[in-house]
TORTIFI-878706 format. One record per residue (C-alpha): residue number from 1; chain; z, x, y. Coordinates in Angstrom, 3 decimals, m for minus. Layout:
<rs>
pos NUM&unit A&Z Z&X X&Y Y
...
</rs>
This chain:
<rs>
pos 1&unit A&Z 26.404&X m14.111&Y 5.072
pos 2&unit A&Z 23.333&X m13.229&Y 2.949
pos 3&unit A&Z 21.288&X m14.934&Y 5.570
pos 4&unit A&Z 21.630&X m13.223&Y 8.839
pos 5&unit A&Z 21.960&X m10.140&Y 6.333
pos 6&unit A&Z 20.475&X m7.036&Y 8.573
pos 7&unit A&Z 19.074&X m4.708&Y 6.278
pos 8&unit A&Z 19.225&X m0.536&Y 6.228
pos 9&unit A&Z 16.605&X m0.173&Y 4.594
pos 10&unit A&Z 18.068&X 0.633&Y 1.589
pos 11&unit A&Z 15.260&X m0.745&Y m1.015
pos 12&unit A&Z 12.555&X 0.648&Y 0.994
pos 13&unit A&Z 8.858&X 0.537&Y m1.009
pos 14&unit A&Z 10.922&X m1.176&Y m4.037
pos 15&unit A&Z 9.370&X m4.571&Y m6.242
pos 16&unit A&Z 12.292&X m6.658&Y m7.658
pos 17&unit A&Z 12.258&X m9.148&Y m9.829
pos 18&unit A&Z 15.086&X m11.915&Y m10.010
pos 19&unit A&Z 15.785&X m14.126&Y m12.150
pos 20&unit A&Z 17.947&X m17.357&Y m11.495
pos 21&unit A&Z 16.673&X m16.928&Y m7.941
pos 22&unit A&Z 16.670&X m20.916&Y m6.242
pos 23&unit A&Z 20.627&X m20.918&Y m5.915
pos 24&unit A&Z 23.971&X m18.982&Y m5.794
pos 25&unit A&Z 23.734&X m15.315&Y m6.636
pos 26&unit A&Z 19.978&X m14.917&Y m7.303
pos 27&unit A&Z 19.453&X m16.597&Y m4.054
pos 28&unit A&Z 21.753&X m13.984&Y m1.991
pos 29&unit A&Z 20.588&X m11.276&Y m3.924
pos 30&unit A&Z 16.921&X m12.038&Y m2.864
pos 31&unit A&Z 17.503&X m12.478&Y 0.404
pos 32&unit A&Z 19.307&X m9.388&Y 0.485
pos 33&unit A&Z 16.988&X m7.353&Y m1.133
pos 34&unit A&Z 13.884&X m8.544&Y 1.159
pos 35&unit A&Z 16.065&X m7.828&Y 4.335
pos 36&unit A&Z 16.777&X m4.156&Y 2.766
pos 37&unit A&Z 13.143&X m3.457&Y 2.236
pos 38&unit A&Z 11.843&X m5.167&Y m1.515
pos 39&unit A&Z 9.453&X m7.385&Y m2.012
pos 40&unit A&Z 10.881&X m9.681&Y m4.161
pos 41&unit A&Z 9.600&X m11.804&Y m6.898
pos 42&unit A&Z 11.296&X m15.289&Y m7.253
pos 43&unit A&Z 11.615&X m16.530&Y m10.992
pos 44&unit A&Z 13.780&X m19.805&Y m11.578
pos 45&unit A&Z 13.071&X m23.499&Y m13.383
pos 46&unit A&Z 14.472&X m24.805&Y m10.257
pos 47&unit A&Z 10.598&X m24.872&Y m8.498
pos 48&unit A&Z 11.659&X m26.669&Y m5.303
pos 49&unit A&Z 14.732&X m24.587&Y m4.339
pos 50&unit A&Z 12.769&X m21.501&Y m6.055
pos 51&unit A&Z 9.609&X m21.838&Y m3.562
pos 52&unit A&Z 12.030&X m22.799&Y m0.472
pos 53&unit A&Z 14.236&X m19.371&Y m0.792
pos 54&unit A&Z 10.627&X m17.988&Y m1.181
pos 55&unit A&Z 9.278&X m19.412&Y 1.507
pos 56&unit A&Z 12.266&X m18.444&Y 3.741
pos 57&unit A&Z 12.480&X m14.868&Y 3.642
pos 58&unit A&Z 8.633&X m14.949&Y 4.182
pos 59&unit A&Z 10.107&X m16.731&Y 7.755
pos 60&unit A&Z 11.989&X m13.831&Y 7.932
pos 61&unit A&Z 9.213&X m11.281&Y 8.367
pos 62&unit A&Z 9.678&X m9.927&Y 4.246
pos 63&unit A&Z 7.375&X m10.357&Y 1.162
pos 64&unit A&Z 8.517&X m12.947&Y m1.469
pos 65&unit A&Z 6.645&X m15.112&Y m4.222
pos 66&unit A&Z 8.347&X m17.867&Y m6.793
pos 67&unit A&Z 6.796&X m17.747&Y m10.176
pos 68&unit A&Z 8.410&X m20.794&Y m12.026
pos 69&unit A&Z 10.408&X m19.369&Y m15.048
pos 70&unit A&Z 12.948&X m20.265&Y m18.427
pos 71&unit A&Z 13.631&X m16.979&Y m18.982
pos 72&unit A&Z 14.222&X m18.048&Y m23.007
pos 73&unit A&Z 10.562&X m18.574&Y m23.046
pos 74&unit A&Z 8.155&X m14.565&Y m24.016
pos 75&unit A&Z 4.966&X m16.579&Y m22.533
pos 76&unit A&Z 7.081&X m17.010&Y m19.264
pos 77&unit A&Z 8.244&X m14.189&Y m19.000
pos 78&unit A&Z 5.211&X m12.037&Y m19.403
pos 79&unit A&Z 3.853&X m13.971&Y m17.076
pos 80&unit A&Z 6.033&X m13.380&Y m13.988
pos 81&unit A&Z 6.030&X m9.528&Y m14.857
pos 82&unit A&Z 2.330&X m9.866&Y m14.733
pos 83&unit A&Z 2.376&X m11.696&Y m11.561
pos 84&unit A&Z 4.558&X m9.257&Y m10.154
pos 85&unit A&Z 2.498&X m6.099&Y m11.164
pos 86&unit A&Z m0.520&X m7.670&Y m10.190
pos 87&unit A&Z 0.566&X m8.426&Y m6.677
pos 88&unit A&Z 2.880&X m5.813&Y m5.783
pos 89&unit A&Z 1.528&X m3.065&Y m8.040
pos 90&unit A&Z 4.566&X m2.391&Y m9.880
pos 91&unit A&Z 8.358&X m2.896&Y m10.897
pos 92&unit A&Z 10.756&X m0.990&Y m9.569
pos 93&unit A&Z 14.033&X m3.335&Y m10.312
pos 94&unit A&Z 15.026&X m6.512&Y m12.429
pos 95&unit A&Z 18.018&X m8.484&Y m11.971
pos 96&unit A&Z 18.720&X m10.488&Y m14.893
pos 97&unit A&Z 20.324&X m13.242&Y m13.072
pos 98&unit A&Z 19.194&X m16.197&Y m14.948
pos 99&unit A&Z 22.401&X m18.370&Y m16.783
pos 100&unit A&Z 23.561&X m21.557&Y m17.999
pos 101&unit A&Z 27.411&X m22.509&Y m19.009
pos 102&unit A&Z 28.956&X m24.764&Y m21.655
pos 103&unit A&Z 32.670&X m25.207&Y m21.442
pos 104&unit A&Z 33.208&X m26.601&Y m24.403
pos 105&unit A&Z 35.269&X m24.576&Y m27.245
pos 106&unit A&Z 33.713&X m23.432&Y m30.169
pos 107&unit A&Z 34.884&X m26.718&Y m32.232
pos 108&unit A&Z 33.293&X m29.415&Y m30.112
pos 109&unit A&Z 30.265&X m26.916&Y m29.482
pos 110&unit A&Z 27.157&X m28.056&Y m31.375
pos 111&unit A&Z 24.563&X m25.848&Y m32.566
pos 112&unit A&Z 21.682&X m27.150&Y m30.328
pos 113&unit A&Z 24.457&X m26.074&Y m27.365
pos 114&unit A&Z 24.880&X m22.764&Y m28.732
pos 115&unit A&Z 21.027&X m21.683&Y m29.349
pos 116&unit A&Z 20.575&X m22.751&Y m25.414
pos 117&unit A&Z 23.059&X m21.214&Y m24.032
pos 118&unit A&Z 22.327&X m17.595&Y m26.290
pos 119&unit A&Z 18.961&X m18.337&Y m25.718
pos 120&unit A&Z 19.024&X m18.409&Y m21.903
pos 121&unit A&Z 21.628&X m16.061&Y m21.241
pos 122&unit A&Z 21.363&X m13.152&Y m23.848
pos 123&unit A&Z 17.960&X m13.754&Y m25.631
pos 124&unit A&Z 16.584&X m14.447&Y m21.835
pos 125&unit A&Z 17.722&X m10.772&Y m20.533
pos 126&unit A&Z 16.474&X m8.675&Y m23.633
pos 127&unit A&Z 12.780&X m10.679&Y m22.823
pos 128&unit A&Z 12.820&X m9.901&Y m19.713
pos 129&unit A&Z 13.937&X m6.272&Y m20.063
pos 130&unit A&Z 11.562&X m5.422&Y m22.893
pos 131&unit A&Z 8.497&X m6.600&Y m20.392
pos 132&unit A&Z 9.181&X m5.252&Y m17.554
pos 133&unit A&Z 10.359&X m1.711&Y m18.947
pos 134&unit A&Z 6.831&X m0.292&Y m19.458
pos 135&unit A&Z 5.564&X m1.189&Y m16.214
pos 136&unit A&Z 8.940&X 0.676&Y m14.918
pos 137&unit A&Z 8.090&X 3.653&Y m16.955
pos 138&unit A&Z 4.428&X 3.929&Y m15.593
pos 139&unit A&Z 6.147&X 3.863&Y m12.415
pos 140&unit A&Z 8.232&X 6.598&Y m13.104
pos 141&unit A&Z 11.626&X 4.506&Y m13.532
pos 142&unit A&Z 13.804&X 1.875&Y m12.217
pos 143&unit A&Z 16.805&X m0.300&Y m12.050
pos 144&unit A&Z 18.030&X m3.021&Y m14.093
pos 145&unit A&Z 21.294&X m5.026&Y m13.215
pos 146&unit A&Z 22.416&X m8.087&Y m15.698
pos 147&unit A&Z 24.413&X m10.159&Y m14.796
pos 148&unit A&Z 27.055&X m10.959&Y m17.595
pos 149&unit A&Z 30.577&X m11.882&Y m16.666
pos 150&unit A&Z 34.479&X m11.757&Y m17.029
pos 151&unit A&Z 34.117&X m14.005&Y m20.315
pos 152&unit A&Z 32.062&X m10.861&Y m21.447
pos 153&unit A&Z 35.237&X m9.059&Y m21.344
pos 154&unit A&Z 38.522&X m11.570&Y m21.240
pos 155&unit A&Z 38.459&X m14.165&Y m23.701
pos 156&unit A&Z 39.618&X m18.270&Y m22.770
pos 157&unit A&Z 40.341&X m21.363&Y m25.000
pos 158&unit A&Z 37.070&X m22.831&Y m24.007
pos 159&unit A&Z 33.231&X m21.668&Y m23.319
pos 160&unit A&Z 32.578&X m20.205&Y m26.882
pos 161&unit A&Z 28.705&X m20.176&Y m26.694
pos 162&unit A&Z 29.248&X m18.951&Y m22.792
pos 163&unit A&Z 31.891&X m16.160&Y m23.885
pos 164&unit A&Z 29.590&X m14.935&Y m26.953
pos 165&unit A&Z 26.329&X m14.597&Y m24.466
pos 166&unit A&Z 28.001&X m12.763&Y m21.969
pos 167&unit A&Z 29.844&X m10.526&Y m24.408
pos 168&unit A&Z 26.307&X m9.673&Y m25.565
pos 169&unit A&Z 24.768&X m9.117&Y m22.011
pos 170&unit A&Z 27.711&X m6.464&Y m22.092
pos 171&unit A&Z 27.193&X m4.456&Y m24.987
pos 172&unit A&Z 23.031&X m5.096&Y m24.747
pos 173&unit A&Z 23.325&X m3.152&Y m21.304
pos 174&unit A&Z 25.024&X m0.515&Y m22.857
pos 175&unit A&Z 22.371&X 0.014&Y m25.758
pos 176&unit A&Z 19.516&X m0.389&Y m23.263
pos 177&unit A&Z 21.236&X 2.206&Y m20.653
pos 178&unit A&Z 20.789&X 4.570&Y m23.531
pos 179&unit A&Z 17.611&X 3.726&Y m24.870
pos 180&unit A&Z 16.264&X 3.891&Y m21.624
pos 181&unit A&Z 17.574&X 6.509&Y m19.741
pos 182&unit A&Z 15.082&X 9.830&Y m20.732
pos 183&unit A&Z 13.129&X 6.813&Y m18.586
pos 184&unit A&Z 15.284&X 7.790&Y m15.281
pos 185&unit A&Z 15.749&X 3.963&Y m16.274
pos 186&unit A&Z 19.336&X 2.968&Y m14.894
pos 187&unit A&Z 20.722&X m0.387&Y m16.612
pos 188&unit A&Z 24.368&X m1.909&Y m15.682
pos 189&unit A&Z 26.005&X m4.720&Y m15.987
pos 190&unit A&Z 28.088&X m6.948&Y m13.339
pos 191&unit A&Z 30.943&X m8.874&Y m14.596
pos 192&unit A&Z 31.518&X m11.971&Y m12.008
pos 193&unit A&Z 34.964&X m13.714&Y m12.010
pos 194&unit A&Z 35.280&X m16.634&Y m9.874
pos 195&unit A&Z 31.998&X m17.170&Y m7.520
pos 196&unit A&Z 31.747&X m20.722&Y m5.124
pos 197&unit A&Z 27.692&X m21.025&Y m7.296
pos 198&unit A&Z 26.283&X m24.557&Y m6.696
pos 199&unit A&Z 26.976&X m24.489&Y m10.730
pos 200&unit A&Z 30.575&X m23.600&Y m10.156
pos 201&unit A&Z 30.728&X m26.327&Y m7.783
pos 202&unit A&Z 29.014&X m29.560&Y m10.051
pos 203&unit A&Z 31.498&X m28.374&Y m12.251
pos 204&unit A&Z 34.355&X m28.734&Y m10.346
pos 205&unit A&Z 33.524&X m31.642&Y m9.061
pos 206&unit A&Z 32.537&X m33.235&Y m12.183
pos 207&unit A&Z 36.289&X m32.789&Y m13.341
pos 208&unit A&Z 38.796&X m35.712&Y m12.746
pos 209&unit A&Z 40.510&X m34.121&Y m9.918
pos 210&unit A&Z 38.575&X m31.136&Y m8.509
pos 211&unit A&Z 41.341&X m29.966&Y m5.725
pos 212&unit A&Z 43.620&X m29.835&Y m8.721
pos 213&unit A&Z 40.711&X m28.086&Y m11.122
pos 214&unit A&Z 40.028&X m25.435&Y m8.270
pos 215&unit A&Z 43.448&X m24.229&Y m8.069
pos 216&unit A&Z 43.731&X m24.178&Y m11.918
pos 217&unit A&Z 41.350&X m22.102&Y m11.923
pos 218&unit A&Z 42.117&X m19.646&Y m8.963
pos 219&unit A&Z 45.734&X m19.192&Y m10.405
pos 220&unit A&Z 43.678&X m16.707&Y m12.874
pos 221&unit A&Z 42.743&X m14.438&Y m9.950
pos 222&unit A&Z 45.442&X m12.505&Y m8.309
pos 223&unit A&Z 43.048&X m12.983&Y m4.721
pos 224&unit A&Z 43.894&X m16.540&Y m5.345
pos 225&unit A&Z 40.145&X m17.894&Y m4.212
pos 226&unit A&Z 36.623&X m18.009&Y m4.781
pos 227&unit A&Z 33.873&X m15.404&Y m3.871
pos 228&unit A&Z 30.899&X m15.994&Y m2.414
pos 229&unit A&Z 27.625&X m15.309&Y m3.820
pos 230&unit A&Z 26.872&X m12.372&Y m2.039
pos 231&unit A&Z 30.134&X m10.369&Y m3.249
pos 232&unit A&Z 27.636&X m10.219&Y m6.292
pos 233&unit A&Z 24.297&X m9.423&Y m4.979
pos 234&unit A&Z 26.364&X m6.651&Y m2.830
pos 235&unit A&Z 27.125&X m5.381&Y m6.215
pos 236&unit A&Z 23.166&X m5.812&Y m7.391
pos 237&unit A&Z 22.022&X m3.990&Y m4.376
pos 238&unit A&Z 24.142&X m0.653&Y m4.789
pos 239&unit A&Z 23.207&X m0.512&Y m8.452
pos 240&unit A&Z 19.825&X m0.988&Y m7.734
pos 241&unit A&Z 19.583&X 1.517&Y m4.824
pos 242&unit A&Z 19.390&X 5.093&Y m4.882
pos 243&unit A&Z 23.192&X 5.425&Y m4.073
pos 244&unit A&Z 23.746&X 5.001&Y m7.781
pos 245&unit A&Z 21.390&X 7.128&Y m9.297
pos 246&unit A&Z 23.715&X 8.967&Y m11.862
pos 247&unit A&Z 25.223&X 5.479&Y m12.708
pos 248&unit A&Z 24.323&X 3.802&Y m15.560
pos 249&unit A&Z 26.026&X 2.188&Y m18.638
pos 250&unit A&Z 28.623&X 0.781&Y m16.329
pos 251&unit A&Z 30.106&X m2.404&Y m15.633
pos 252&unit A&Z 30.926&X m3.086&Y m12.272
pos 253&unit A&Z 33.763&X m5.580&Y m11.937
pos 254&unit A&Z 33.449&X m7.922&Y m9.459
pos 255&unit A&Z 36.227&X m10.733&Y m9.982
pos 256&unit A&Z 39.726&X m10.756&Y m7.851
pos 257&unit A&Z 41.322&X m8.918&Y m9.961
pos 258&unit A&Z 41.191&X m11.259&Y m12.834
pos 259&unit A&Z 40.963&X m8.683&Y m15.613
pos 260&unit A&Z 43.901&X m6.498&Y m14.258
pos 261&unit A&Z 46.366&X m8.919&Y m15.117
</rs>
């Protein structure tokens, strides 16, 4: 759907930056964003798929670049945001998209797993944030989305590390929402449930019956199925737009109604 997307020109004028961009979510969400108007800065390790999803919605008539990125690493990250401002002239939204999962519980979870995962996922978000909030400010504000989760909310037997980042992505939102907001900064927080990601997918299949490990895991939504990637990026492209200019703080929900039961 993301694809033959046909824009409104909701993000008219606006630079975005998104992280976690090759596949899934970040993919959509670029795509997306360049049909509504952005230009739209690419940032993934994935530098193949990263420069193809590029390279496509420059096929489509829209401005994109891929900056290779790890978003746990500062020199990395400063340098996308100064790719970005140097080509575009400015920053007008970041999508902290950028994630990695361990399933493991806490027990069987060693510490080399749990400083990745934190550092990608919640040490990964505040870099990004803290560089590309002045540029934001010279521009006279913006629009930050990050992308935590469910398992920021809703605890489970396994994914310790995974739970823990995502729980911080939550809360970290909420701190810079208010830390930013004399800004005209907006920062919010989506919390995916079950989304048919390329990740999602390895996962399944890498389970001893997969059929049998998708419904297991559908029984927790009362939808009974998977989303697709753009049910998210919808999400990251009403936040980001001027429709949701007194919102901020929030987290938006978007999961089949796992958390209501």
């Amino acid at each position: 759907m993301s694809k033959s997307h046909k824009g409104l020109g909701r993000l008219d004028g606006k630079v975005a930056i998104i992280t976690g961009a090759a596949s899934g979510i970040g993919d959509s969400t670029a795509r997306i964003f360049a049909a509504e108007g952005a230009s739209v800065v690419i940032g993934d390790i994935q530098t193949a798929l990263g420069e193809a999803v590029a390279q496509d919605i420059r096929e489509a008539g829209h401005q994109a670049d891929f900056v290779e990125l790890d978003v746990s690493s500062d020199a990395m990250v400063r340098n996308i945001v100064r790719h970005t401002v140097e080509r575009f002239g400015r920053i007008d939204i970041l999508i902290n998209n950028a994630g990695m999962e361990n399933s493991k519980p806490d027990i069987d979870t060693s510490e080399e797993e749990w400083d990745r995962v934190l550092d990608v996922n919640a040490k990964g978000t505040f870099l990004c944030t803290k560089h590309a909030v002045p540029h934001m400010i010279a521009g006279g504000g913006g629009a930050i989305v990050n992308i935590s989760s469910v398992y920021g909310i809703v605890g489970s037997p396994g994914f310790a590390a995974y739970h823990a980042s995502k729980g911080a992505i939550r809360t970290y939102t909420k701190a810079a929402a208010v830390a930013h907001a004399p800004h005209n900064i907006r920062v919010n927080s989506i919390h995916p449930g079950l989304i048919e990601t390329p990740q999602m997918r390895t996962m399944l299949n890498n389970q001893p019956d997969p059929a049998e490990a998708e419904a297991r895991f559908t029984a927790y939504a009362p939808v009974k199925r998977f989303a697709g990637p753009e049910a998210i990026a919808y999400g990251c492209l009403y936040l980001s737009s001027d429709e949701a200019l007194h919102v901020t703080g929030a987290e938006l929900v978007i999961d089949g109604g796992m958390v209501a039961w």
